[in-house]
ZAMI-793755 format. One record per residue (C-alpha): x, y, z; residue in one letter. Coordinates in steps of 0.1 Angstrom, whole numbers, plus 5000, padded with zeros to 4 digits. Example, Ala and Ser with C-alpha at 12.3 -4.5 7.8 and 13.67 -1.06 7.14 Angstrom:
<lumkols>
512349555078a 513749895071s 
</lumkols>
This chain:
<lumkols>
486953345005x 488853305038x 492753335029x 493853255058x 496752945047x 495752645069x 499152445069x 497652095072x 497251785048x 493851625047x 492351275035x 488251345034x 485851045026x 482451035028x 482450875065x 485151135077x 482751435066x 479351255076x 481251225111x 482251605105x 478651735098x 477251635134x 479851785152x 477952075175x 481852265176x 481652475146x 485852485155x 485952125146x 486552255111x 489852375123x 491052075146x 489051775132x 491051485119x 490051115107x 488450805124x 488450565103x 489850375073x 493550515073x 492250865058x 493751095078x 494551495087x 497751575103x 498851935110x 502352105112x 504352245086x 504152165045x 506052205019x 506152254983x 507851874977x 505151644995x 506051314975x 504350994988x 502651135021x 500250805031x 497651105051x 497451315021x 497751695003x 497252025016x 494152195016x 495252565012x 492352765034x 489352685055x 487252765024x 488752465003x 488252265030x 484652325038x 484252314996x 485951915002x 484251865028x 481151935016x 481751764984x 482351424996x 479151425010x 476851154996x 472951134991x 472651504989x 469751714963x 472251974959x 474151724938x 472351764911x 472452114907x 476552134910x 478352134877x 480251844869x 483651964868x 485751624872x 488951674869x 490051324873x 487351124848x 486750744844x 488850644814x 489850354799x 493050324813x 491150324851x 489450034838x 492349844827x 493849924865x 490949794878x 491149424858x 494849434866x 494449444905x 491349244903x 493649004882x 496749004902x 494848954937x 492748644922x 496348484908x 497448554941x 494748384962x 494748074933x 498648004932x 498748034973x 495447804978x 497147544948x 500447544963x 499247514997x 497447154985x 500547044967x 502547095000x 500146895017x 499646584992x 503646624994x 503646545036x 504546905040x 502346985068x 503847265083x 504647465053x 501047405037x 499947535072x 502147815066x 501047905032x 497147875039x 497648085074x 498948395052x 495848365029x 493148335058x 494848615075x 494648825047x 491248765039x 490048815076x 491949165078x 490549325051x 486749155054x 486749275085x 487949655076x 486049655050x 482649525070x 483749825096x 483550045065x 480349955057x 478949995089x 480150325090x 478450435059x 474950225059x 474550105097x 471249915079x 473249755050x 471849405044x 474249185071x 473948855042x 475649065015x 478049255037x 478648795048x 478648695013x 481548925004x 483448935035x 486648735019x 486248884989x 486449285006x 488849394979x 486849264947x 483649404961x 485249734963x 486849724933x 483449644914x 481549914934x 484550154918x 483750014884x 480350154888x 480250484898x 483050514875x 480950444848x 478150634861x 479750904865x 480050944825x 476050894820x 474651244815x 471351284841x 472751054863x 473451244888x 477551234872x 479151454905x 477751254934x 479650934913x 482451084906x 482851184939x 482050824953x 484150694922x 487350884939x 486750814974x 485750414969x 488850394949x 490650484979x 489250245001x 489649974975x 493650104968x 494050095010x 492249735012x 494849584983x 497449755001x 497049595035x 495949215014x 499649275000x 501749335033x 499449095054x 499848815026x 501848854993x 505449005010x 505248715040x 504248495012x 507648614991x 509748595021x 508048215032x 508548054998x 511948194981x 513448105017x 511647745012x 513247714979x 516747834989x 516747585019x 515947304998x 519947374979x 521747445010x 524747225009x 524247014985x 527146824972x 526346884932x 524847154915x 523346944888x 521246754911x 518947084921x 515547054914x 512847254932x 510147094948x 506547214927x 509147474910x 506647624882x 504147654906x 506647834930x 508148054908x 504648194897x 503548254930x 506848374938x 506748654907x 502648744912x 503748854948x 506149054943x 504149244912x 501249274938x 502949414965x 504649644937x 501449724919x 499249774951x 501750044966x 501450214932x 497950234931x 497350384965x 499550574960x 497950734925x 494550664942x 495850934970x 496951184947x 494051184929x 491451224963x 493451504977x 493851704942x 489951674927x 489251964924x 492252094910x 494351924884x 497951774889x 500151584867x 499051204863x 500651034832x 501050664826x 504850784826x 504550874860x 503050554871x 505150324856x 508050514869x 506650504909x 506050074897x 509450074891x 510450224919x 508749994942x 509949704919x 513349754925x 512749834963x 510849564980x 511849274954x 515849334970x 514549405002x 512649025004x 515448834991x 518049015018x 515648945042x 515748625033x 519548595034x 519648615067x 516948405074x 519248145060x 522148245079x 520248295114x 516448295115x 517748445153x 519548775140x 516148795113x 514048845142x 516549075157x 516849285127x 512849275119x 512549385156x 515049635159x 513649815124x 509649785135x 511049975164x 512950235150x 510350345124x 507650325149x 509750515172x 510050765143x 506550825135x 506050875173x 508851155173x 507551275142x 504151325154x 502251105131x 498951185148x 496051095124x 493551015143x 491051175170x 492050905199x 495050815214x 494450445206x 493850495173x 496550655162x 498850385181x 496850125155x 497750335128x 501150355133x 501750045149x 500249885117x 502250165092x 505450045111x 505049655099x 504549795060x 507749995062x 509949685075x 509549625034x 508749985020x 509150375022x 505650455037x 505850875044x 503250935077x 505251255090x 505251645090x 507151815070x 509851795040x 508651425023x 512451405010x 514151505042x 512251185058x 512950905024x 516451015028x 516650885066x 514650625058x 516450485026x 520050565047x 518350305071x 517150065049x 520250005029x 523150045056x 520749705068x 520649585033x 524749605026x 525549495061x 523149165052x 524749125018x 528549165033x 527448855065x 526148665034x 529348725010x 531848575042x 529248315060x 527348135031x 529948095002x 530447765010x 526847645016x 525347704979x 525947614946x 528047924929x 524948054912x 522648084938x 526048234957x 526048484935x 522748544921x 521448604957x 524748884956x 524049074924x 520049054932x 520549294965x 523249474952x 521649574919x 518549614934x 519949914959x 521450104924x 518550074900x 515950174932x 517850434938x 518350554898x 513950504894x 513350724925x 515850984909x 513750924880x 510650924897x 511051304915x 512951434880x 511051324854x 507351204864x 506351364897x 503351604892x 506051904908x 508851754881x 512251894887x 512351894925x 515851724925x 
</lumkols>
């Protein structure tokens, strides 16, 4: 075995090593990285505390990573004869992941499309227009990912099916996962090639909720807690509040924010898992709800500040939106978040990466994962105080006391009990526990 320590992370599917495998430059194994679907390699310097790196683990020598690369090949005879040594097998609790994202994304898409109708048998053109616009764009971001996907992998899948479950990209993948899953526990059934297809389609399916929650679920959080603030600006008594389609509302309001929570939290176990198959790490159900948590108390704060100043300037909003998406695109540039093959590409990726970090930590650079959270979080909540402080001298006036302060002890409690789950989180549940 070649010990030579390759000091590069790596996200292999079966497209990237299918690419990989007709490459004439036998050096390609040294420089290659990803074209597709957000799996990516980057290189530069690792280290032992890698926490939530969106392009992967480390692959320790070239011979582990023509092993990973060879074994996310698909449709191979030699399958067969490798011993099925899954170190990450379809259990029960996988199931009951699947069900709950399945779950959440179809309450999503129901509450959106219902209160969408009820804005516009209310009059309430623009903000059913609003609503339904989210939804569409969700759907035709992922269908069309997803389709890319396909293409990639059967160029001569049958175009009515790939049609047929074009809106529905994430369920498709999701039940595809289901199946190799279980077919990976049938003995004679070929169990390696599924579990290898098992891992790897989770991914996809992890990345495609991921982008349905950011494209849909956190505008959508933003859109209709601002909606239902505006509606009790300055109104003379408290007792006459009532919220227009409130129930309604509040559900769609709560399954967002658990969506956008839970689908972070599965790519990001989905991730871990890929990059560590062959090899065992920790994964406990500890650790998981730990990381939920974590991302609970982040992005719930982070919409509702957001929405502060919404309602105290919708111009400073875009400022601050603006002058954020820059500085953590700027970031990944300086960093050298270089994923991709092309130039282009990796400007999509970061481009896109930068719009998902305006609400979450999303880690895309080289080197220490908690040297990089820590400038991030400094960022993040030196915007979050300065939001909460405009909105403790501007707004006391405009809103009933309760709102006043709820709005107050929402951000500000959010930024301690994030802050006491990602302690947690690193101490406690991550699979290197005891890095802080």
């Amino acid at each position: 075995m070649n010990t030579e320590i390759r000091k590069s992370k790596v996200i292999l599917t079966r497209r990237l090593a299918q690419q990989l495998e007709t490459d004439e430059n036998e050096t390609s194994l040294e420089n290659f990285s990803n074209g597709a679907n957000g799996h990516t390699e980057e290189r530069g310097t690792s280290s032992k505390d890698e926490v939530d790196n969106l392009v992967g683990e480390r692959v320790n020598t070239r011979a582990d990573l023509s092993e990973a690369v060879d074994s996310s090949i698909g449709n191979r005879s030699d399958d067969l004869k490798k011993p099925s040594n899954q170190f990450y097998p379809f259990s029960a609790i996988d199931f009951i992941s699947i069900n709950v994202s399945v779950v959440f994304f179809c309450l999503d898409f129901l509450t959106d499309i219902l209160l969408a109708k009820d804005y516009y048998d209310e009059g309430m053109i623009f903000e059913c227009a609003l609503t339904s616009s989210l939804v569409a764009a969700s759907f035709l971001v992922t269908g069309i990912l997803s389709s890319f996907w396909h293409a990639q992998e059967k160029p001569r899948r049958n175009l009515c099916l790939m049609f047929l479950t074009f809106p529905f990209a994430t369920i498709e993948r999701n039940i595809t996962y289901a199946f190799h899953g279980c077919k990976s526990k049938q003995k004679g059934s070929n169990e390696y090639y599924h579990y290898i297809e098992m891992i790897f389609t989770d991914r996809d399916a992890s990345l495609l909720r991921m982008f349905d929650a950011f494209i849909e679920s956190a505008p959508q959080l933003v859109l209709q807690i601002y909606l239902i603030l505006k509606e009790q600006e300055n109104m003379e008594n408290c007792e006459d509040i009532t919220v227009h389609s409130h129930i309604l509302r509040l559900i769609t309001v709560l399954s967002s924010w658990v969506s956008v929570s839970w689908s972070v939290t599965s790519y990001y176990r989905a991730l871990r898992v890929s990059n560590a198959m062959h090899t065992t790490q920790q994964r406990t159900l500890l650790a998981a709800v730990g990381y939920f948590m974590w991302r609970v108390f982040e992005i719930g704060p982070r919409v509702v500040a957001l929405v502060l100043i919404i309602l105290m300037n919708p111009i400073i909003f875009l400022l601050t939106v603006v002058f954020h998406y820059f500085a953590v695109v700027t970031w990944s540039f300086a960093s050298k978040a270089m994923p991709y093959k092309k130039l282009h590409e990796n400007v999509v990726f970061v481009l896109c990466i930068g719009f998902v970090q305006v609400f979450s930590f999303m880690n895309t650079s080289l080197g220490k994962s908690r040297c990089h959270a820590l400038l991030y979080y400094t960022f993040f909540y030196i915007e979050n105080i300065v939001i909460l402080i405009l909105w403790i001298v501007l707004k006391k006036e405009s809103f009933c006391p309760w709102i006043y302060h709820g709005a107050v002890g929402i951000v500000a409690s959010g930024i301690v009990m994030n802050l006491v789950f990602i302690a947690c989180f690193y101490k406690l549940c991550h699979p290197k526990t005891g890095i802080i």
